[in-house]
C-alpha positions as CSV (number, residue, x, y, z in Angstrom):
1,X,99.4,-9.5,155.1
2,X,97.8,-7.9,158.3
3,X,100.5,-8.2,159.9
4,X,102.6,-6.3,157.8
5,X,99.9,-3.7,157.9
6,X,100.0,-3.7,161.9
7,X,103.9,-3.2,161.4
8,X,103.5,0.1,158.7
9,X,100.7,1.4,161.2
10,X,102.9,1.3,164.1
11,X,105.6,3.3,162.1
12,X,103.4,5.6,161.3
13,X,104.2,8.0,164.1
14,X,107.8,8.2,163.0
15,X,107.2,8.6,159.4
16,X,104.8,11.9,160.5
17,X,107.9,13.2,162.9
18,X,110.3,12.7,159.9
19,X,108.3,14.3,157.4
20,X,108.1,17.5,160.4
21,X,111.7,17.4,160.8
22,X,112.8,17.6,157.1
23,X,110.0,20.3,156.7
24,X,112.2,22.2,159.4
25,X,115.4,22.0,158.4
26,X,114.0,23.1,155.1
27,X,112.4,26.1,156.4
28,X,115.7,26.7,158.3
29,X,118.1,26.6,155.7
30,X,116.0,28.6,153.0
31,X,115.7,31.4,155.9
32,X,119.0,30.9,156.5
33,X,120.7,31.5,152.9
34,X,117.5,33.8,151.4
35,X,115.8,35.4,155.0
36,X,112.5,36.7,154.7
37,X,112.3,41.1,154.7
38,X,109.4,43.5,155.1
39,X,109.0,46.7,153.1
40,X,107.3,48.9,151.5
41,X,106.6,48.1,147.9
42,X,108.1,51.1,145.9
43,X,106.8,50.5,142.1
44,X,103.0,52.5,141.0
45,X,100.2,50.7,142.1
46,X,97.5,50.8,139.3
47,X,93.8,51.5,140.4
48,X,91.3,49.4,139.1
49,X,87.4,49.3,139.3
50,X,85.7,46.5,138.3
51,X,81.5,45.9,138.1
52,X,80.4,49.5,137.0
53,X,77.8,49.1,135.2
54,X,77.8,50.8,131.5
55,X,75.6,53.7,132.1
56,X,76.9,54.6,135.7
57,X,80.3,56.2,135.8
58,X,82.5,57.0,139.4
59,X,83.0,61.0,139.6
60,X,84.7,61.8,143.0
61,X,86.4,59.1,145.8
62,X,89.0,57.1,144.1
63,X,92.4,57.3,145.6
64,X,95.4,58.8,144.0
65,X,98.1,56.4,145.5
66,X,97.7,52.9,147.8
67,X,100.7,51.9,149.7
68,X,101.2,48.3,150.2
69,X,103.7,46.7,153.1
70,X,104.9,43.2,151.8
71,X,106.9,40.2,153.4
72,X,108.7,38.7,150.7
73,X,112.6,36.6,150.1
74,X,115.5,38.6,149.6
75,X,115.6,37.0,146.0
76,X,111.9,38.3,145.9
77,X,112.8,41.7,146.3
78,X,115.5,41.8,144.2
79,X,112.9,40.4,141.5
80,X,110.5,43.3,142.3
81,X,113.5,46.1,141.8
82,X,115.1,44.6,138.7
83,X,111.5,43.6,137.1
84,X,109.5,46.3,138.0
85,X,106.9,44.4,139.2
86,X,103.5,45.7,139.0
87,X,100.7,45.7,141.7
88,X,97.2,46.8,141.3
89,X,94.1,47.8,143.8
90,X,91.2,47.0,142.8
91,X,87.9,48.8,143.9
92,X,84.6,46.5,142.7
93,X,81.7,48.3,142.7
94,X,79.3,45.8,141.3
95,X,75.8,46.0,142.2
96,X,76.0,50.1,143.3
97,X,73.4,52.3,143.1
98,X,73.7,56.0,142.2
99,X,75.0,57.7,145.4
100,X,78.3,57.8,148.1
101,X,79.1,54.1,149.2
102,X,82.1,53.0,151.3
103,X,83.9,49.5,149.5
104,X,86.8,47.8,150.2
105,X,90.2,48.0,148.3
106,X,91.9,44.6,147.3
107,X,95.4,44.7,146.2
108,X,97.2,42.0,143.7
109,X,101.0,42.1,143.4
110,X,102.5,40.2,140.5
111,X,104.6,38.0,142.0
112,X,105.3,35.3,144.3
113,X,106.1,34.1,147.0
114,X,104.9,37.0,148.7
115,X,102.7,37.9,151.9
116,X,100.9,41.4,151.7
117,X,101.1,42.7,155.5
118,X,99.3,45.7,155.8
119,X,98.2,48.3,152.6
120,X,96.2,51.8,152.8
121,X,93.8,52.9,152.3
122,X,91.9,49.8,152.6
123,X,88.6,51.4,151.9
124,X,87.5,54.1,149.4
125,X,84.3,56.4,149.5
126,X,83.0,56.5,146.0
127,X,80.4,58.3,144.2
128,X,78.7,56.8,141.6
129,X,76.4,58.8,139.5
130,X,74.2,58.0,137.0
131,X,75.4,58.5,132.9
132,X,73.7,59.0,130.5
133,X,73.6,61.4,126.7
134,X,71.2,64.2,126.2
135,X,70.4,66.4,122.8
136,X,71.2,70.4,122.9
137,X,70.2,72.9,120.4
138,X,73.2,75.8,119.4
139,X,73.0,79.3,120.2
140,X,75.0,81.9,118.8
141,X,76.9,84.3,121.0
142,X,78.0,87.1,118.6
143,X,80.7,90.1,119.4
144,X,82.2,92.6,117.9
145,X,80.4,95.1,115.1
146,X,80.4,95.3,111.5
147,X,80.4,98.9,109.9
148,X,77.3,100.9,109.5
149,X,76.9,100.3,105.8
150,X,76.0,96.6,106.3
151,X,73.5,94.2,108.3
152,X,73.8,90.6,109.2
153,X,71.5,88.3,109.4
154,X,70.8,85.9,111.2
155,X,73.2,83.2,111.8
156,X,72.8,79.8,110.6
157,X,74.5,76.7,112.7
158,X,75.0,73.0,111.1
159,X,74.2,70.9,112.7
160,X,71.5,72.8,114.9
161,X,72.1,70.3,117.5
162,X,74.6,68.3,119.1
163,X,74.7,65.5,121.6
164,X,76.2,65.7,125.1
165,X,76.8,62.9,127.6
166,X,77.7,63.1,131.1
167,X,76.2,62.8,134.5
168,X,73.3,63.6,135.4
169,X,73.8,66.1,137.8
170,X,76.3,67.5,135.2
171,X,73.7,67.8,132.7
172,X,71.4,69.4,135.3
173,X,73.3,72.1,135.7
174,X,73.2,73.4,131.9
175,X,71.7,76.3,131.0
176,X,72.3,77.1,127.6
177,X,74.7,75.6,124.6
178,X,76.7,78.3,122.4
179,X,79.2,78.9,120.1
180,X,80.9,82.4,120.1
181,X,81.0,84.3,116.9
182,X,84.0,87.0,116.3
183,X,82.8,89.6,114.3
184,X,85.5,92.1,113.3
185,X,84.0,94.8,110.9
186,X,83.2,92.0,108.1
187,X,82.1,93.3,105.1
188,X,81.7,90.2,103.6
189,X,79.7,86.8,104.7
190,X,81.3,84.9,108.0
191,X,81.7,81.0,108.1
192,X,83.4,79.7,110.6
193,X,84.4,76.3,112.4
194,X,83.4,77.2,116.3
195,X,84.1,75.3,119.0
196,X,80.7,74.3,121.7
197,X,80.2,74.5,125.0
198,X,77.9,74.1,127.5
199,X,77.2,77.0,130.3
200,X,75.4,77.2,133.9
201,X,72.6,80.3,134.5
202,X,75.7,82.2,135.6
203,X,77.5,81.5,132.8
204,X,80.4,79.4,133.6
205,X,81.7,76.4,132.0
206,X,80.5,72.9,132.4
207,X,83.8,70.7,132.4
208,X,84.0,66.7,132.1
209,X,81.7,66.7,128.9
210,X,81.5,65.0,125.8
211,X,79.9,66.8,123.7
212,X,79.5,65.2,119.8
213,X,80.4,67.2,117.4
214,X,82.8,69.4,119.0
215,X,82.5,72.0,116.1
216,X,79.9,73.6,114.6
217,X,79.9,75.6,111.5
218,X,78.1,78.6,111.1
219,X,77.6,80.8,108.4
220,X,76.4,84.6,109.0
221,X,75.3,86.5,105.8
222,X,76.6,90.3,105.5
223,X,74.6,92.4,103.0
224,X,75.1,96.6,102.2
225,X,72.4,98.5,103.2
226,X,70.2,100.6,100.9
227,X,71.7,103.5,100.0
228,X,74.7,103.0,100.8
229,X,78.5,102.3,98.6
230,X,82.1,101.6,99.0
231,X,84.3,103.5,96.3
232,X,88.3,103.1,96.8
233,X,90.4,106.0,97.4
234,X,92.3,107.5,94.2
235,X,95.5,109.1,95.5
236,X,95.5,112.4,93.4
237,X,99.6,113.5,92.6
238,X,101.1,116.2,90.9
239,X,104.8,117.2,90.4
240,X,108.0,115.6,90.7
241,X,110.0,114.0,93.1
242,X,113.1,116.4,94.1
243,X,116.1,115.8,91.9
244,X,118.5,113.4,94.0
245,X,115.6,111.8,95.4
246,X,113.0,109.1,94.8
247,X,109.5,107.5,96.0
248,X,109.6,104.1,96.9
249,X,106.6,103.7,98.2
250,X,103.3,105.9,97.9
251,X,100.0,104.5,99.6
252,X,96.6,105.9,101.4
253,X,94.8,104.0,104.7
254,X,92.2,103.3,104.5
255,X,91.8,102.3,100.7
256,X,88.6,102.1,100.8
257,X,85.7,104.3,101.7
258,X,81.5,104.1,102.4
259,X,79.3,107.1,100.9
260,X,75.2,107.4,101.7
261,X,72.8,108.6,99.6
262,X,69.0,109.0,99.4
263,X,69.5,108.9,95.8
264,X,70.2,105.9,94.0
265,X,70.6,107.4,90.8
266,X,73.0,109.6,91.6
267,X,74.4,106.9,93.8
268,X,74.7,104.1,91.2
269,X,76.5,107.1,88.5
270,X,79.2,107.9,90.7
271,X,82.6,106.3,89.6
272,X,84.0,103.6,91.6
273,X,86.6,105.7,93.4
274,X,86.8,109.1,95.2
275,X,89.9,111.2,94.7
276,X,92.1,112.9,97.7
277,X,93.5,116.1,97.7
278,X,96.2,116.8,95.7
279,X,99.3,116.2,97.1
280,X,102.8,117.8,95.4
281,X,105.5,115.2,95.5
282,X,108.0,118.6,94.6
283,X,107.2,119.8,97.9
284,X,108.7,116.6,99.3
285,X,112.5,115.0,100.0
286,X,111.8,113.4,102.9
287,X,109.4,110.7,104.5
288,X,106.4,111.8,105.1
289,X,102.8,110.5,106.5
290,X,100.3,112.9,106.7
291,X,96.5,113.5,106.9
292,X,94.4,115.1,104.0
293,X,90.6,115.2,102.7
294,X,88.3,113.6,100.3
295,X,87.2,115.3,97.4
296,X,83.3,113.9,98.1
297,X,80.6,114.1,95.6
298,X,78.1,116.4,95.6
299,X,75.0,115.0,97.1
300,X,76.7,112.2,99.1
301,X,78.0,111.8,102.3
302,X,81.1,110.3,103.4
303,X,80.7,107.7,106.5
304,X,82.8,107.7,108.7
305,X,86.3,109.6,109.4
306,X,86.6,112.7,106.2
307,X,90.3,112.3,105.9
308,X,92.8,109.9,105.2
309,X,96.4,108.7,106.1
310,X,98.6,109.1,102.9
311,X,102.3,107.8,103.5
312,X,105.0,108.7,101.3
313,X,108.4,107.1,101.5
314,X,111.4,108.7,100.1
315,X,115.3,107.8,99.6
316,X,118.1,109.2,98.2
317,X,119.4,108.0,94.9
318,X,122.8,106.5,95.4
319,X,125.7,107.2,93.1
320,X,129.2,107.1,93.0
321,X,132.0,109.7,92.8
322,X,135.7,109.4,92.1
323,X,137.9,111.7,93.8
324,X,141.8,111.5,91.8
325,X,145.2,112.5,92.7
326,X,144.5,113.3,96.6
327,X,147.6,113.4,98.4
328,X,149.2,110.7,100.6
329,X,150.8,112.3,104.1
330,X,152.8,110.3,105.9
331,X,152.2,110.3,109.9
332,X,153.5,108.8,113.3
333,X,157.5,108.8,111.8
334,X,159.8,108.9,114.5
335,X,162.1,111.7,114.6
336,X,165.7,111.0,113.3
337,X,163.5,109.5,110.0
338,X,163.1,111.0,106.7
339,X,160.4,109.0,104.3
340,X,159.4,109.1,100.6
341,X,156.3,107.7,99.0
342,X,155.4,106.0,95.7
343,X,153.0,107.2,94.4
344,X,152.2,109.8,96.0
345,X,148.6,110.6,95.5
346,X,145.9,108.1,95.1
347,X,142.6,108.2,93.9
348,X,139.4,107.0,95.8
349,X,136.0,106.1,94.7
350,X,133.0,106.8,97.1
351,X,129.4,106.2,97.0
352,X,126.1,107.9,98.9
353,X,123.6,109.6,98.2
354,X,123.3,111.6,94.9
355,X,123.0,115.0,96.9
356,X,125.6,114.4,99.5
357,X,127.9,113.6,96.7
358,X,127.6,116.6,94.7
359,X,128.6,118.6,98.1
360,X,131.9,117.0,98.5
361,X,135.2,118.9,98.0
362,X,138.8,117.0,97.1
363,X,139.9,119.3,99.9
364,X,137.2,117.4,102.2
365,X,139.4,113.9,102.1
366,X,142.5,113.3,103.7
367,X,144.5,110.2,102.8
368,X,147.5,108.8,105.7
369,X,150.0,106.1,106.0
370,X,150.7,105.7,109.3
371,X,154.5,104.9,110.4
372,X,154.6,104.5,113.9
373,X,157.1,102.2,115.4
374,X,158.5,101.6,111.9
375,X,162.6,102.1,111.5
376,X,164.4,101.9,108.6
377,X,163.7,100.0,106.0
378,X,161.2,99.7,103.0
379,X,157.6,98.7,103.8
380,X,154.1,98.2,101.9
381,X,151.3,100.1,103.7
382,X,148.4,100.5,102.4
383,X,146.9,104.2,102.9
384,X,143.9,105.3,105.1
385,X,141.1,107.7,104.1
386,X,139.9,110.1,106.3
387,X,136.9,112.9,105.2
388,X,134.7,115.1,107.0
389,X,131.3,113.9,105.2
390,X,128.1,112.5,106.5
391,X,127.5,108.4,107.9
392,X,126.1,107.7,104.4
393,X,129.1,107.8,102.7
394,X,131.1,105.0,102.4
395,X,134.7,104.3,100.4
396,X,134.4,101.7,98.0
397,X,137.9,101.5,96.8
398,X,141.5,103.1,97.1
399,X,143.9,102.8,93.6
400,X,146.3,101.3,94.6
401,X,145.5,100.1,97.4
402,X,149.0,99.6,98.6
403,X,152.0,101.9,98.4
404,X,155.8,101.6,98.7
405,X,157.4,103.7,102.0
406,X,160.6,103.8,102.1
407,X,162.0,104.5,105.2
408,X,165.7,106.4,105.7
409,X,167.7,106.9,109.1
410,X,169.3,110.7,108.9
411,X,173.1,110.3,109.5
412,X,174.6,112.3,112.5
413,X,176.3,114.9,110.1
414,X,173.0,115.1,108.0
415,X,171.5,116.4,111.3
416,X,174.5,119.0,112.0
């Protein structure tokens, strides 16, 4: 037995130079049919912190991109372009305190084999800051007016407060929280859904917050003054519309209108409306807008402008007209033709306006059949209509609306 031990440890030198040589020719022949390349990895490296602790949070130093050079098989690469391999860099922050440190990037490609040659940045120069959620009460920024017959009090937010977490030195630089209220002559109570935010001394934005709830309502009372009343505006008409014509619409701006008084008696008998001026609709055939006065109580004052807008808007009744037995006259026959027409005359129906109508002559409409380039032969054409009469009217039908031509060549000794 030892000396078959003797034997296998004199060997042992050759095993170790076989095992080297196989090693090699392995090495050899995988280089050989799948040779190692370097390049750049092309998929989007992830970035990654790891160990920040809950209440600290990384505002400014991360990097945007990392490029990473790689050694890696042929087949590798092929893997990474038809897999889209992923690779991260990690940034590990544990242990940081508040403030700008310098830490090393580590990058992690998911796959092998691979050997990562060179990658940067390799460092990043972070700043950690401090996180943490502070309480704000609301304001109300208001704008705008409401008219002089009202007040508004004062407005109520719900929830008064909200709570708002970022960084410390983000939460530093707040000055005030507000919502901004819209007031656009209301005349009746505001509640609205406002969005909060947070504002420096100078009255810019603080961005990056969280700020829980985002919205706010707040309800703003608006209540009349003393002495004061709105009565709607009584359009006051007389007459009628021109014959031929007709109102199709017939309305005042504003509608409604605030009168003052010291006297509430005489305040609370007045009727709920104050009349205009008359207008007279028989002085009118046209569209028309127009200013005109208030017929105000006596011992009240109007507030605000003393007139109003009053628009009227008038059209033309439409109608139709028949117009029978006008003559059909053949144009555009060459010479050497004679023609005859059946029937002769046709009638037409038009419509337009009532008045326009009623002005129309027969003698006013011209009906044509036009021949040109036509030779002998009979033909069914139907007529044209042609009248000197304004845009609005319109033919709505020709009877009948086509006619027989019949079309004759003049023989030579017709013509001597």
């Amino acid at each position: 037995m030892k000396k078959l031990f003797l034997e296998i440890l004199k060997d042992i030198p050759l095993i170790l130079v076989c095992i080297l040589l196989a090693f090699f020719i392995w090495v050899f022949a995988t280089m050989t049919t799948d040779p190692t390349e370097e390049g750049r990895f092309s998929q989007t490296v992830s970035i990654e912190t790891v160990g920040l602790e809950e209440d600290m949070m990384i505002t400014s130093g991360l990097p945007y991109t990392v490029s990473i050079n790689l050694r890696a098989p042929n087949s590798v690469w092929r893997r990474i372009s038809l897999e889209r391999t992923s690779a991260k860099a990690i940034v590990d922050v544990t242990g940081l305190e508040p403030g700008v440190h310098t830490v090393p990037i580590t990058v992690q490609v998911g796959i092998s084999p691979v050997q990562v040659v060179s990658f940067t940045p390799n460092t990043a120069t972070v700043t950690v800051e401090k996180y943490e959620t502070r309480e704000y009460s609301v304001e109300v920024e208001e704008s705008g007016d409401i008219p002089t017959a009202f007040r508004a009090e004062t407005p109520v937010v719900s929830p008064e407060k909200v709570k708002i977490s970022g960084t410390i030195s983000q939460l530093d630089t707040i000055n005030k929280v507000a919502v901004k209220l819209e007031r656009n002559n209301n005349t009746e109570t505001i509640e609205q859904s406002l969005s909060v935010a947070a504002y420096t001394e100078d009255g810019k934005t603080v961005r990056d917050l969280t700020i829980q709830p985002e919205k706010v309502k707040v309800t703003e009372e608006i209540k009349m003054r003393g002495g004061y009343r709105i009565l709607s505006v009584k359009l006051s008409v007389k007459g009628e519309i021109s014959t031929g014509y007709r109102v199709d619409d017939l309305s005042v701006d504003p509608g409604f209108v605030t009168v003052y008084s010291a006297d509430k008696e005489l305040l609370n008998s007045l009727n709920s409306f104050i009349e205009t001026e008359t207008i007279m609709l028989d002085e009118i055939n046209t569209t028309t807008n127009r200013k005109v006065g208030l017929n105000i109580p006596e011992g009240v004052t109007l507030v605000g402008d003393s007139t109003v807008s009053v628009n009227v808007v008038v059209s033309a009744v439409e109608s139709t007209s028949t117009f029978a037995q006008i003559p059909v006259s053949p144009i555009g026959l060459d010479d050497g033709y004679i023609v005859s027409i059946s029937p002769e005359d046709i009638d037409v129906y038009v419509a337009g306006p009532m008045v326009t109508l009623a002005e129309i002559e027969p003698s006013d409409i011209h009906a044509v059949v036009e021949l040109q380039d036509l030779t002998e032969g009979s033909y069914q054409i139907a007529p044209k209509v042609e009248f000197t009469a304004p845009e609005t009217i319109t033919v709505q039908s020709i009877q009948p609306a086509i006619i027989e031509v019949q079309i004759t060549k003049i023989s030579d000794e017709e013509i001597r």
